[in-house]
TORMI-811866 format. One record per residue: x negated, y negated, z of N, C-alpha, C in turn. Coordinates in steps of 0.05 Angstrom, whole numbers, plus 5000, padded with zeros to 4 digits. Layout:
<sites>
XYZXYZXYZ/...
</sites>
This chain:
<sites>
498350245000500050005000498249755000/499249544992497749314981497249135016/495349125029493649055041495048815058/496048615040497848395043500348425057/501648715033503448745050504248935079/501849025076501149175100501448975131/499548775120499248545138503048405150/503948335126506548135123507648335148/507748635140509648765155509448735190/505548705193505248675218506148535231/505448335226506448025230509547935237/510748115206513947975223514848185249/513748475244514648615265513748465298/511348345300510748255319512248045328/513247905310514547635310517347645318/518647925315520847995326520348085357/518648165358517748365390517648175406/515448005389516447655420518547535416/519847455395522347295403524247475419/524047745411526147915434525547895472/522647805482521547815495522847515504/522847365487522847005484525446935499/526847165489529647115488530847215515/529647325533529547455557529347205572/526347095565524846815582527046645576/528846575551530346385547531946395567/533346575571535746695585535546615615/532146725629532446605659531746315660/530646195635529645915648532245745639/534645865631536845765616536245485595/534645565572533945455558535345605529/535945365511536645565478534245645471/534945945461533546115457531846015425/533345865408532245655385529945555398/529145435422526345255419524445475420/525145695440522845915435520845875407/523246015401522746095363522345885353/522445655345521645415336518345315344/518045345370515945395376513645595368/514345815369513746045359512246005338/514345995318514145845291511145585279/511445445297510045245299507245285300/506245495329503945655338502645745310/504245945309503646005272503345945258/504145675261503245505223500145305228/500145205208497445035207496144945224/497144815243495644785269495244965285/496545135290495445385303493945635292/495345825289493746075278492846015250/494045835237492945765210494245895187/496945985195498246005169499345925159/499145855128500145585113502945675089/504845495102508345595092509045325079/508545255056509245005056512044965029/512345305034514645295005516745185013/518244885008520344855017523844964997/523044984972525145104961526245414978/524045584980524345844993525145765010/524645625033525645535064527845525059/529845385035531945265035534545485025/532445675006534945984996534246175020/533246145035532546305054534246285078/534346015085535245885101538845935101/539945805079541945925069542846185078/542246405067541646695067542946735096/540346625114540246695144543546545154/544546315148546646185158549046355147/548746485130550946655120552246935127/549746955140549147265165550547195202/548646855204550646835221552846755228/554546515205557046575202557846795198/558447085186559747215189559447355211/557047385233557547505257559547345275/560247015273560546835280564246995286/564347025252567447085249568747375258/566147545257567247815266568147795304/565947675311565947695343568347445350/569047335333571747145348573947285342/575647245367578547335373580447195350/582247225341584447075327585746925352/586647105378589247005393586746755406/584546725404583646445409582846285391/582946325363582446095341585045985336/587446115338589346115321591145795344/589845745364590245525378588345265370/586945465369584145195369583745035335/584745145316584645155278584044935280/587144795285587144455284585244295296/584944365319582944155328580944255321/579244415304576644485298576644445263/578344435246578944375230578244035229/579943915247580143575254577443515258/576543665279572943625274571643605250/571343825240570843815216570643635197/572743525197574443365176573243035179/575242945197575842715206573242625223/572242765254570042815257568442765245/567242915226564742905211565342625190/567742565187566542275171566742065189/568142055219566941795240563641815236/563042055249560342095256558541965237/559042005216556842025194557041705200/559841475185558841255185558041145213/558841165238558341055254554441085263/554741365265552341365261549641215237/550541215212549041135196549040725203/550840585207551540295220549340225237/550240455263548140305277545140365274/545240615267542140735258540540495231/542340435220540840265193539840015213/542639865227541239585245539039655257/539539905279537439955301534239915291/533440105264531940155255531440085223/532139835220532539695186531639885168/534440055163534640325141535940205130/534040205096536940165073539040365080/541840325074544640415085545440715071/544240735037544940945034541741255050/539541175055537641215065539241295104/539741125114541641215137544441335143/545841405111547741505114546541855112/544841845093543342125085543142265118/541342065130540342115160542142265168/545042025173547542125191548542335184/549142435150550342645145548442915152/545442965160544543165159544343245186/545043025203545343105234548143105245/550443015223553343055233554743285235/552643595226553243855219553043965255/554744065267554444215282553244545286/550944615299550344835285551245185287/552645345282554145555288552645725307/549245795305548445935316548045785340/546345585346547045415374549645535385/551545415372554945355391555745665388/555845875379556146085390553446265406/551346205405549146305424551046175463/550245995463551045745488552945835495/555645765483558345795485559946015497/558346175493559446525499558446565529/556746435532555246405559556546285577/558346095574558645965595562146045601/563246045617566046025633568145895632/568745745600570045595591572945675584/574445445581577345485572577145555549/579145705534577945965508578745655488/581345565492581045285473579145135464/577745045480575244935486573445065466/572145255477570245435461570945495434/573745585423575045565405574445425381/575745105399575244885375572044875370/570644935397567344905381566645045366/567145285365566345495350568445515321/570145435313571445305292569845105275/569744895294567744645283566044715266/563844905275561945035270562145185251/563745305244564045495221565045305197/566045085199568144905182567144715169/564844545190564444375181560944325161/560244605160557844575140558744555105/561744595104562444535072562144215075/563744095081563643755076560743655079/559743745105556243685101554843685085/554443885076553244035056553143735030/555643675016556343564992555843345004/556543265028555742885023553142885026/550943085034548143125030546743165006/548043214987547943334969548342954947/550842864953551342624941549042414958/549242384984546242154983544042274969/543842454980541442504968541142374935/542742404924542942304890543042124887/544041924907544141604900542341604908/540641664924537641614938536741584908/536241874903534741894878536041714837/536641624854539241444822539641564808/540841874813543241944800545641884796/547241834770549941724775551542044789/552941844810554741944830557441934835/559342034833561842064831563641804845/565941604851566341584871567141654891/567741454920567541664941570141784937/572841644922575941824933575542094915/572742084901574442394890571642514902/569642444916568442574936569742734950/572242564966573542614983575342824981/576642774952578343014943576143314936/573943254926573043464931572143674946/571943524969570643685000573943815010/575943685003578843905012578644004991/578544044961578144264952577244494954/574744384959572344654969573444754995/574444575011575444735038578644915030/579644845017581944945013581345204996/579345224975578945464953577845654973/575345544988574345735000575545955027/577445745034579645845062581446065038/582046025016584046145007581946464998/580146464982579146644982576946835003/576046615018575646795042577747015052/580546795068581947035058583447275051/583347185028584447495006581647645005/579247625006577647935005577247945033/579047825055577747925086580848075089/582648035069584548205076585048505063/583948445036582848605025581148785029/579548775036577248885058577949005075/579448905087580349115110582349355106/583949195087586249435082584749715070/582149635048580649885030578450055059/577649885085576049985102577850195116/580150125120582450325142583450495116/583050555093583850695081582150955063/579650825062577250975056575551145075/575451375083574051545094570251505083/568751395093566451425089564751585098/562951705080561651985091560051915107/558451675115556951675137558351315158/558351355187559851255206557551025203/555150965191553750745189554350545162/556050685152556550495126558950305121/559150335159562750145155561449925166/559149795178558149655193556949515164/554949685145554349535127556349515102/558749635098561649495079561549275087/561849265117562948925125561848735118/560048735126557748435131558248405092/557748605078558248665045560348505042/562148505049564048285042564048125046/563247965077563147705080560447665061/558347655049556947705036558247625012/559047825004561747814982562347534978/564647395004565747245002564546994996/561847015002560746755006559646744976/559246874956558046904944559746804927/562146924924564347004902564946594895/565946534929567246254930564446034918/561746064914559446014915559645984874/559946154866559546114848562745994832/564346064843567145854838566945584848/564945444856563845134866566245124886/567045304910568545204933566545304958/567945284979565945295003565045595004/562245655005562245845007562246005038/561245765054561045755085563445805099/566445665084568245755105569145975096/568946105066569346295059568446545075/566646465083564546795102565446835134/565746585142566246495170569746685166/571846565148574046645148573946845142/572747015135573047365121571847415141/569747395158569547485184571047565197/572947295203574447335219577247535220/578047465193579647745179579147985191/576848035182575548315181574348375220/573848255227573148245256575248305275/577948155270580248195289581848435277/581548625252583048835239582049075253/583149295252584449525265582549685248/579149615253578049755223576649965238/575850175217574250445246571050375255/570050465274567950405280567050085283/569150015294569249755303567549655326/567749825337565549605361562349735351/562149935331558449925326558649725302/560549665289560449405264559949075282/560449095302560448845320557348785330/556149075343553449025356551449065324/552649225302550749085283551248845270/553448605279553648375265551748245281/550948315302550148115333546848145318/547048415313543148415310542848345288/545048345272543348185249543247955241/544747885269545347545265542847415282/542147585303539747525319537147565298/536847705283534547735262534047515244/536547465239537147195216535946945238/537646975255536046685273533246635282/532646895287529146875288528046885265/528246975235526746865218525846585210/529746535208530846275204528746065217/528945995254527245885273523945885262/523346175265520946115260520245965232/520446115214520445955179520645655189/522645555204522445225195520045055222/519745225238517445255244514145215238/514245355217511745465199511745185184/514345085172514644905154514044655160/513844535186513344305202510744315198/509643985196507143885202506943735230/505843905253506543755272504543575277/502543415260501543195266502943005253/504643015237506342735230508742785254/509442945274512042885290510342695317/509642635318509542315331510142125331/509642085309510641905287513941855293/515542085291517442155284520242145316/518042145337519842155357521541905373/520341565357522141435372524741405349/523741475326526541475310528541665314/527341845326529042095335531342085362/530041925372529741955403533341635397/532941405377534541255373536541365362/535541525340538141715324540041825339/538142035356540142245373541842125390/540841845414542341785425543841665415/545041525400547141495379549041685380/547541845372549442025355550442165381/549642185404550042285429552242185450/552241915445552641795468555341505450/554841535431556341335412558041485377/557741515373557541695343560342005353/558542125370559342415371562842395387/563142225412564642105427567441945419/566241825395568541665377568941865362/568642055344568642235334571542445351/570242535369571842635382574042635383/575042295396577842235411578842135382/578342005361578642005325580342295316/578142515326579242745316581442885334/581042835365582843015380585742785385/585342635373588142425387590942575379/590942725361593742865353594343115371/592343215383592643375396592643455434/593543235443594143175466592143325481/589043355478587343355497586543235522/585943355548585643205561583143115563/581942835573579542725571577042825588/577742995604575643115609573643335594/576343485574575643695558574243595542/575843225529574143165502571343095510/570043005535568542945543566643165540/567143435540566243715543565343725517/567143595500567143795472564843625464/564943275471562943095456559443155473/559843225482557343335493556643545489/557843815480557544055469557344095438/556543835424555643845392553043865389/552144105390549644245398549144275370/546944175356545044095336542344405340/542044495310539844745305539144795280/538945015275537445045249539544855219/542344895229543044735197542844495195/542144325216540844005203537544025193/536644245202533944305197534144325167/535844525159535744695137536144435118/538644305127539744085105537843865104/535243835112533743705116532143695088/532044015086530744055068530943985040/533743955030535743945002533643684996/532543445003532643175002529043224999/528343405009525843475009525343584982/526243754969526443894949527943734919/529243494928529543404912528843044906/525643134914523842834914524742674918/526842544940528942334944526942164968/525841904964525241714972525641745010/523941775026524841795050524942105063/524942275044525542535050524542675070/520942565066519542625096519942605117/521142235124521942115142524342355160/526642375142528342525148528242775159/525342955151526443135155525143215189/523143055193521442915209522442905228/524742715230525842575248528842795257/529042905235531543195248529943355265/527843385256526043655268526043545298/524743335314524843255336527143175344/529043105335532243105343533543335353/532743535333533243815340532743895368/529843885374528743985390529243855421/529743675421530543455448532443495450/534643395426537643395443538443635438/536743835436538444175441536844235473/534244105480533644245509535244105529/536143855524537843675543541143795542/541343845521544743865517544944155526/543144325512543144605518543644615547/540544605554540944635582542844405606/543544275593546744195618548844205613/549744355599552344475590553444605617/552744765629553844905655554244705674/551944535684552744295694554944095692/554044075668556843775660560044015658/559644265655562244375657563744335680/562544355707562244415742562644025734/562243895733562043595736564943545727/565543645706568343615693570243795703/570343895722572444105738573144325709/572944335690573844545664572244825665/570044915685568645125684571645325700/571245535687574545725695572345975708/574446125718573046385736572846575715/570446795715569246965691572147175687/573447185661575447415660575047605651/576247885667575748115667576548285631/573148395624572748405596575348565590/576548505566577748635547577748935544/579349175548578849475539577949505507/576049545497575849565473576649935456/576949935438577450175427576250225402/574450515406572250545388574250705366/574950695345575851015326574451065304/574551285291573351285273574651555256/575651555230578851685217577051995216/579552215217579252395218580252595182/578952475170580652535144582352765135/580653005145581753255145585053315155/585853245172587453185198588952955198/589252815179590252605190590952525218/587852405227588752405250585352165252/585752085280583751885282581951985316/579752015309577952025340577851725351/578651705377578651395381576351445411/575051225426573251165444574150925456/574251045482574050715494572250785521/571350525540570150425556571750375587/571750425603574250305616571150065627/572649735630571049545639570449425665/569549295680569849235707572549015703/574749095726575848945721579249005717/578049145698580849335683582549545700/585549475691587349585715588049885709/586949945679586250215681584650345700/583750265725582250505738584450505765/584550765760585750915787588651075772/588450995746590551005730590751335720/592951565731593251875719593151765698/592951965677593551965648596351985643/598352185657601052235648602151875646/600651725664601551415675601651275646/599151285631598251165606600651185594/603251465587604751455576604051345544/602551505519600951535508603551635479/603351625466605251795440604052075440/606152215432607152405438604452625424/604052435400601952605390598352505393/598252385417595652205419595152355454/592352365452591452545484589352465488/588452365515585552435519584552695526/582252755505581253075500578152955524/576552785533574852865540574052585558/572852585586572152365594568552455601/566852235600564152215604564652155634/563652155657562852065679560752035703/559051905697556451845714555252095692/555152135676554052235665554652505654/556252565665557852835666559952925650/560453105630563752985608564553285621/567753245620569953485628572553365616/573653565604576253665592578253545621/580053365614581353235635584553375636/585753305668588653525658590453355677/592653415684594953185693593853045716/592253155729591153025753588852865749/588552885734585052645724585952345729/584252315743584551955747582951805728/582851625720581351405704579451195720/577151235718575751095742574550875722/573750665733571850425720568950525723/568150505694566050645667565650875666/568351005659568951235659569051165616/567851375598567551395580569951575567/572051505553574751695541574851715515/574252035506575152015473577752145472/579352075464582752035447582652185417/584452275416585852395392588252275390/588652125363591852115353592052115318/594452205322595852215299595151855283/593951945261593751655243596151405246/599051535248600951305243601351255271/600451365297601051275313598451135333/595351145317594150935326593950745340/595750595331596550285332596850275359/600150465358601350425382599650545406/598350675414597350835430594150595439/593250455415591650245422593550015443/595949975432596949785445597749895474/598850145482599450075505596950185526/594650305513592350305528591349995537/591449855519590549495528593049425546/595549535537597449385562597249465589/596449755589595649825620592849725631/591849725610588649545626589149335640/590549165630591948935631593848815653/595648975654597749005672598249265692/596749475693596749665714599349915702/599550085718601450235700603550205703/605149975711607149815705607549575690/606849565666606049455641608449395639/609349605621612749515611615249355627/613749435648615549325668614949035668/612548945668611348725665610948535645/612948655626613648455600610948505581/608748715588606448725573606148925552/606448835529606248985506604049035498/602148895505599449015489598448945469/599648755459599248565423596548525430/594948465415591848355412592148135415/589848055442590847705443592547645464/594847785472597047645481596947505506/594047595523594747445545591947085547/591347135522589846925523591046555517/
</sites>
């Protein structure tokens, strides 16, 4: 094998071994696990070990690539019964949001720092992107109202289409390209949001219906169908010039909240490969920094951010949430939780790549923006939650259910977990009250598996595989979650078991 690539292989393997290590240290010093790797990154390039990355086109299809891996983990691991509250106001973000931000930001940024105006709008638009992997890394972490977390993690998925294109348009007037005007700018960015929401989708519905219907010969290839489609989706809407970002994010989500088999190992492989994507991603723009011009770069940074922090992000907010009768402590939550990462990095790049006057400046000045107001915001997020009375008590995890189709048989092997928490334990089986043709054939316990019989109790992390009849699946999922839920007086308790219902 060729020498080089002998080497390449070492290198990234190592590069994963510490950020997995990194990501441990992140975790107790409660720091985003992004500066690690950014850092990382850095060590490695020219000033340090001496390796020289200076391709920025690659950075930028690369970069891409990696954001498209973690939007769709983004969409598999969110609930519906908590987006399907939060749409509007993360939508409104998106939307409305992202165009306060941009001018307000770009206004005072041009006075503060005498930027020609379309030169500071570029600025504003490549830092008005909220970043998905940040706001779902953070977010999941903390003890929040699911609304809350919701609209952020909405935002996030939504609002890199409109970004994207008004980055895409300064950038061109930068460079004196003739440029569209702005109202059919305008009409274009709901275009692209509207084509791409529509076909996201139809292949995330699509997708699922051909996954629950197709028997695949090996139980690892439903994990890689999926991600294949959001893949798919992003691709498909990509080359039809609509969003291809909310396209992937929304077929995620499709496909994430469906009744598909081998569902929870399609989940822990969206997670790792969304964690792989983020540490390339990190390090690469890493490698790509010259950190003797970021000196230079930090009181412009340091003016930008707070702006955009403390003025910009804030008006933005109460702009976007006013229709939706938030209360001001939450919006206060939300405007301080616009956690900035690799996609203002990435979009940094477009302006770089396309010789636009300033480009350096910009991308300069994101890179140290990045890096400050994600260790400040990152790490007081739990704080300012506790400050704002909105931190809620941790709720007891969800029963998940593993299946995976029995083709022969029409019939389905199903798995579940019992969780801490869950009112399944202490629970007989006859209690479960189960369809007629669905049984648990086998429980794991402390290590131990036995054939269970009317007297078997259900203890917490107690491991259960299930048999049922294909058409009665469903039901037998539902009232196993209603007794988790509600104890074995469920029905009695108005609890059906719907996915979602008590969130």
């Amino acid at each position: 094998m060729n020498p080089t690539v002998t080497a390449a292989l070492a290198i990234g393997a190592l590069v994963i071994l510490v950020a997995a290590v990194a990501l441990r240290v992140a975790d107790r010093l409660g720091l985003p696990s992004l500066l690690l790797y950014l850092a990382f990154g850095v060590a490695l390039g020219e000033s340090g070990l001496g390796v020289e990355f200076e391709d920025v086109s690659l950075t930028q299809t690369l970069g891409v690539a990696a954001l498209v891996v973690i939007l769709a983990e983004g969409g598999l691991t969110t609930r519906w019964a908590d987006v399907r509250r939060a749409i509007g106001p993360g939508l409104s973000l998106a939307t409305i949001g992202v165009a306060v931000s941009v001018v307000v930001t770009a206004a005072v940024t041009a006075w503060l720092l005498d930027l020609p105006w379309v030169l500071a709008l570029l600025l504003a638009a490549v830092i008005s992107s909220t970043d998905a992997a940040a706001v779902f890394a953070t977010l999941r972490r903390l003890p929040l109202p699911r609304r809350i977390a919701a609209s952020l993690e909405a935002e996030s998925g939504l609002n890199d289409a409109p970004v994207i294109l008004l980055v895409v348009v300064f950038a061109d007037r930068l460079a004196g390209a003739q440029t569209a005007p702005w109202w059919l700018t305008g009409l274009e960015i709901v275009g692209e949001l509207l084509g791409g929401s529509v076909i996201g989708l139809l292949i995330g519905v699509g997708g699922a219906a051909l996954l629950r219907r197709v028997a695949l010969p090996l139980s690892g290839f439903y994990p890689l169908a999926t991600l294949a489609l959001c893949v798919l989706a992003f691709s498909t809407t990509s080359l039809l010039h609509t969003s291809g970002f909310v396209a992937v994010y929304l077929c995620g989500l499709v496909l994430g909240n469906a009744p598909l088999p081998h569902r929870t190992a399609t989940l822990g492989f969206a997670e790792g490969m969304a964690s792989l994507a983020q540490i390339g991603l990190f390090v690469m723009l890493g490698l790509l920094v010259s950190p003797e011009r970021l000196p230079g770069a930090v009181g412009p940074a340091l003016v930008v951010g707070g702006v955009l922090l403390l003025v910009a992000r804030p008006l933005s907010v109460v702009a976007s949430l006013a229709w939706f009768r938030v209360p001001w402590a939450q919006q206060a939550f939300i405007s301080w939780a616009g956690l900035r990462g690799a996609v203002p990095i990435v979009l940094a790049t477009f302006p770089l790549t396309a010789d636009v006057p300033g480009a350096t400046f910009v991308f300069d000045t994101v890179f140290v923006l990045v890096v400050v107001f994600t260790l400040i915001q990152g790490g007081s997020l739990p704080w300012v939650a506790r400050r704002l009375g909105i931190a809620t008590p941790v709720a007891p995890r969800e029963v998940h259910v593993e299946s995976a189709p029995l083709e022969e048989l029409d019939a389905d092997l199903m798995q579940m977990t019992i969780p801490p928490g869950s009112r399944l334990h202490g629970v007989y089986l006859p209690e479960l009250r189960l369809p007629e043709d669905s049984a648990v054939v086998l429980i794991v316990r402390d290590g131990r598996s036995f054939v269970p019989d009317e007297t078997t109790r259900l203890m917490r992390g107690d491991q259960a595989l299930l048999v049922s009849a294909r058409r009665s699946r469903a039901q037998a999922e539902r009232r196993l979650r209603a007794v988790s839920r509600a104890g074995r007086l469920a029905a009695w308790r108005g609890e059906s078991g719907a996915a979602g219902e008590q969130d």
